[in-house]
N, C-alpha and C positions, 0 to 999 in steps of 0.2 A: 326494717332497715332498708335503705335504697342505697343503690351501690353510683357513686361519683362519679365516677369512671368511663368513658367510653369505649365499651371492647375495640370499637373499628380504628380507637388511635394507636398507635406503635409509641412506644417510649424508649427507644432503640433511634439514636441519632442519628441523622439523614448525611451522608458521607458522599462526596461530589470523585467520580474515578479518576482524578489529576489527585486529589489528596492520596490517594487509595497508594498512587505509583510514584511519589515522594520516598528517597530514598534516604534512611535517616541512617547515617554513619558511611564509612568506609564501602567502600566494594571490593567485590573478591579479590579482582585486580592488587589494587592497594594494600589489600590484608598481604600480600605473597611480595610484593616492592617492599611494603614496610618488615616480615620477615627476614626479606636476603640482606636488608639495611643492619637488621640487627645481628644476625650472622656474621656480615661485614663487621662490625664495631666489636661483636666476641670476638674474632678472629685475630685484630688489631688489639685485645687487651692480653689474647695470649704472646703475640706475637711481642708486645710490649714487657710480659713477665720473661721471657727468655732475653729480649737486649739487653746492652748495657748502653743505658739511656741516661746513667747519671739521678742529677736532680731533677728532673721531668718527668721520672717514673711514677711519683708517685700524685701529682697534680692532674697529669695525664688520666690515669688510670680515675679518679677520683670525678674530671669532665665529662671521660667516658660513661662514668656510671651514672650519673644526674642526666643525661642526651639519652640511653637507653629506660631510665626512671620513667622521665618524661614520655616517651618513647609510648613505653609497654601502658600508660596510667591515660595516655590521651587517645589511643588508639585502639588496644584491644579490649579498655575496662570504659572505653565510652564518655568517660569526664567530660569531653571537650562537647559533648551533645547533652549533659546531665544539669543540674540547681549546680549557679558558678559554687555553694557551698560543702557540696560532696570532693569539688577541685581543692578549694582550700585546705580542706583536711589532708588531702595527700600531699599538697603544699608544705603544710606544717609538719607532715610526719616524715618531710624528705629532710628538711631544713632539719630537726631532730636528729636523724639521723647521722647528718654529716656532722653535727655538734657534738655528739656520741665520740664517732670514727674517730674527729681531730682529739678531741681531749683524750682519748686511749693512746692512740697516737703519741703525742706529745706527751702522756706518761710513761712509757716507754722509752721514748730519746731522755728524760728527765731521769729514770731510775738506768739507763745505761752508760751515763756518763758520770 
């Protein structure tokens, strides 16, 4: 048997050092902005459950959480750098999930009156 192959080639792709120091996602920087960002917006939802805000409390609270969804799903789980189909699915499971909230919701105001 005779072997195909030439030991002296490498099969280990050839990587230029501008690729190498391509920085794919956020930087630390940004990771600690994007923290006190969401700090800020928890703060403002607690801030928001002790007001009396009326009718606004609960649209408010509910914009808040989709701005932080997005927030936490593009940022520290990478989506925004990932196949656009990994985003969709969290797309669909946001969308899901506010479909959930309202209809419990409104079953609630429906069996309280």
């Amino acid at each position: 048997m005779t072997d195909t192959l030439d030991p002296t080639e490498t099969t280990e792709p050839q990587h230029s050092d501008a690729a190498h120091n391509d920085h794919h996602g956020p930087t630390d920087k940004q990771f600690i902005q994007v923290f006190v960002a969401l700090a800020a917006i928890t703060a403002l939802e607690v801030a928001l459950s002790y007001a009396d805000v009326g009718v606004i409390f609960l649209p408010a609270l509910l914009i808040l959480m989709v701005v932080k969804f997005f927030t936490v799903v593009l940022v520290f789980m990478h989506v925004k750098y990932d196949n656009p189909l990994f985003g969709r699915l969290f797309y669909i499971g946001l969308v899901l999930a506010l479909a959930v909230y309202i209809a419990t919701l409104a079953c609630f105001q429906f069996f309280a009156g």
